[in-house]
PAKETOR-651970 format. One line per 3 residues: for each residue z, x negated, y of C-alpha. Coordinates in nm, 3 decimals. Layout:
N
Z X Y ~ ...
***
This chain:
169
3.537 -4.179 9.705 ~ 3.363 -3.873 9.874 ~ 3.136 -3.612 9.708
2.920 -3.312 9.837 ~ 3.254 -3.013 9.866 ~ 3.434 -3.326 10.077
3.144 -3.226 10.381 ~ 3.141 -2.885 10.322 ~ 3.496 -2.826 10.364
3.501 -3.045 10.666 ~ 3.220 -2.812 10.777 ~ 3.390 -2.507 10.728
3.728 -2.657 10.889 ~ 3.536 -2.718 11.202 ~ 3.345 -2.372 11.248
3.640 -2.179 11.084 ~ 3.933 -2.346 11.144 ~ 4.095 -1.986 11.131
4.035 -1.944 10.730 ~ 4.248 -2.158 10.473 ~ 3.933 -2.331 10.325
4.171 -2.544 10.074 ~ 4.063 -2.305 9.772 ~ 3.729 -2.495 9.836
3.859 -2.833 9.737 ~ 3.898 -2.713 9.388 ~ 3.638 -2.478 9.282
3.350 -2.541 9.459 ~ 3.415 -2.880 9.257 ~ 3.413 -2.677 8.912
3.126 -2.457 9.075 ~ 2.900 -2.764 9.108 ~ 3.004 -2.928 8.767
2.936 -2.569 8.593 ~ 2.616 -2.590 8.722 ~ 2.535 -2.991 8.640
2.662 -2.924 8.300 ~ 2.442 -2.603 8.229 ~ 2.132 -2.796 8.279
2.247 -3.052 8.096 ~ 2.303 -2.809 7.799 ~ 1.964 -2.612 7.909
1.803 -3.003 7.853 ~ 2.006 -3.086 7.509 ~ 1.927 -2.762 7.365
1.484 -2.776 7.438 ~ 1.530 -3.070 7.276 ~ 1.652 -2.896 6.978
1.433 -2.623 7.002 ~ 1.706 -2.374 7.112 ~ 1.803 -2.141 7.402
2.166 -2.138 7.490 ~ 2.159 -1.788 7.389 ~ 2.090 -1.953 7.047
2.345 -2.245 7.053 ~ 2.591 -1.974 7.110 ~ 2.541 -1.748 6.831
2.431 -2.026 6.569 ~ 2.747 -2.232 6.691 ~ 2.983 -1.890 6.662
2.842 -1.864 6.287 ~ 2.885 -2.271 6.235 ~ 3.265 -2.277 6.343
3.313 -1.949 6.102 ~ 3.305 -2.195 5.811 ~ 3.122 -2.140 5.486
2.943 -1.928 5.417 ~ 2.879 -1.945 5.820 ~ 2.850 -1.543 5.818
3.000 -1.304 6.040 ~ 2.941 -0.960 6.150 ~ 2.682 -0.815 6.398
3.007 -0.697 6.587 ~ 3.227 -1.004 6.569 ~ 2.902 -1.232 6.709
2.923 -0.979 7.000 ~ 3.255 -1.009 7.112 ~ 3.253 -1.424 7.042
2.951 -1.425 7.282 ~ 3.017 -1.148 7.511 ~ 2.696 -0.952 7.499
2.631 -0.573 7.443 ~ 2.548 -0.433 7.137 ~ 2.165 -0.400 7.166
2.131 -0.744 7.313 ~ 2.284 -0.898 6.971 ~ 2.072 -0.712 6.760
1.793 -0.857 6.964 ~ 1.931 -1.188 6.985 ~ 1.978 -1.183 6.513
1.612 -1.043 6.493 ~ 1.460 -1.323 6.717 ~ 1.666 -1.598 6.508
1.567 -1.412 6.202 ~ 1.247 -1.446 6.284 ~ 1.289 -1.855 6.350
1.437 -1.829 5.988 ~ 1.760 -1.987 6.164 ~ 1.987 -1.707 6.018
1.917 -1.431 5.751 ~ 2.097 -1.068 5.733 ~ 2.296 -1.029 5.416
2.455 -0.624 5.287 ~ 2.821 -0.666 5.363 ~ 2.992 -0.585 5.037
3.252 -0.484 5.213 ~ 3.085 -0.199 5.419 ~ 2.784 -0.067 5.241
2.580 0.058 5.603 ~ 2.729 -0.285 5.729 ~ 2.548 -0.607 5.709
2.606 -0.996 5.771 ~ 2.449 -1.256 5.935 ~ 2.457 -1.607 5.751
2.375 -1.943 5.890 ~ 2.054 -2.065 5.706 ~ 2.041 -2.447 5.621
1.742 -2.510 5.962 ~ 2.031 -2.333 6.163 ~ 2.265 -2.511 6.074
2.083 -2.871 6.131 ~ 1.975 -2.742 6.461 ~ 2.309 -2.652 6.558
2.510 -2.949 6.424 ~ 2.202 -3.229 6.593 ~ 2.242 -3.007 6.896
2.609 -3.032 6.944 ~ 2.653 -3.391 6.860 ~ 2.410 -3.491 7.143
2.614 -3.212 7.406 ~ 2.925 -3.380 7.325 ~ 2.735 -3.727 7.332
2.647 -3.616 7.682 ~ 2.951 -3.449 7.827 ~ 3.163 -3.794 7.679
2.931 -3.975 7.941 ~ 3.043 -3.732 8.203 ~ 3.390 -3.808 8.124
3.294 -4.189 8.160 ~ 3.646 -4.381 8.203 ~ 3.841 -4.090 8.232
4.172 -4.183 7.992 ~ 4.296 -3.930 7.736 ~ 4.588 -3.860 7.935
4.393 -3.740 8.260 ~ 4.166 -3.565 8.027 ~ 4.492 -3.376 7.915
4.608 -3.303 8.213 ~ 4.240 -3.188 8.370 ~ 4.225 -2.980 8.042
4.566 -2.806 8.091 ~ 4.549 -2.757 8.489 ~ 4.206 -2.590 8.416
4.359 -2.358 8.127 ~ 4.599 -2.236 8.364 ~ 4.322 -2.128 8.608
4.104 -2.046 8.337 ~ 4.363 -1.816 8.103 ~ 4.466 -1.505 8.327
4.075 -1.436 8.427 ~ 3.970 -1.427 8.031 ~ 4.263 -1.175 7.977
4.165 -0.971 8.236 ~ 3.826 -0.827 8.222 ~ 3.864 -0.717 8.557
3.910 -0.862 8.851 ~ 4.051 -0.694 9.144 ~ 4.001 -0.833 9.501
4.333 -0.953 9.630
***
């Protein structure tokens, strides 16, 4: 079985057979199945009337658990985005009534953002077609190579999330 990265590192072997192309064999795969499975999520989510933007933050709230409320600050860490971004991101879902702002009783300047009912049945029809999907993608993959993927890639994957920076060798 060959795929695309087999021809492009036998292209870069042949005009730079000085480098150590090897690295290639690996991520350039995960490269190209990042990108395959964002427009597969890009397609799953129009068909749910969402953005990923909105998957994320409505899925960050669903996992939460009842009441499906968190923090303006906790959504922002979960989904990696500044400060003014978030508040942008709760006033446009706001505004598709797919989550409403609550006072925190805890901090009286602080508020909450809760799941409404339309969020969550966007969010929970959206991720049960993803996962439909990406269990297609895994087609006859057994549950033991899907282990094994799933820990080789968490040992790539592990160091780089708990370093936000990432120095050039």
């Amino acid at each position: 079985m060959r795929d695309e990265v087999d021809g492009l590192v036998e292209a870069w072997r042949a005009q730079r057979p000085d480098l150590d192309v090897e690295p290639l064999q690996v991520l350039s795969r995960v490269s190209r199945l990042a990108r395959h499975l964002d427009r597969a999520r890009r397609t799953v989510f129009t068909e749910h009337g969402l953005e990923p933007w909105e998957f994320d933050v409505l899925a960050e709230l669903r996992r939460s658990g009842p009441p499906y409320e968190l923090s303006p600050g906790r959504l922002l860490r979960a989904t990696l985005v500044t400060s003014g971004t978030m508040t942008n991101r709760i006033d446009r879902l706001a505004a598709a009534a797919l989550v409403r702002r609550f006072p925190d009783p805890a901090d009286k300047r602080g508020v909450l953002v809760r799941l409404t009912d339309e969020g969550k049945e966007r969010v929970d029809a959206a991720l049960a077609d993803l996962l439909s999907y990406e269990e297609s993608i895994l087609g006859e993959m057994g549950a033991d190579d899907r282990g094994r993927l799933a820990s080789l890639l968490r040992s790539v994957l592990s160091p780089l999330d708990e370093s936000p920076v990432h120095p050039r060798p």
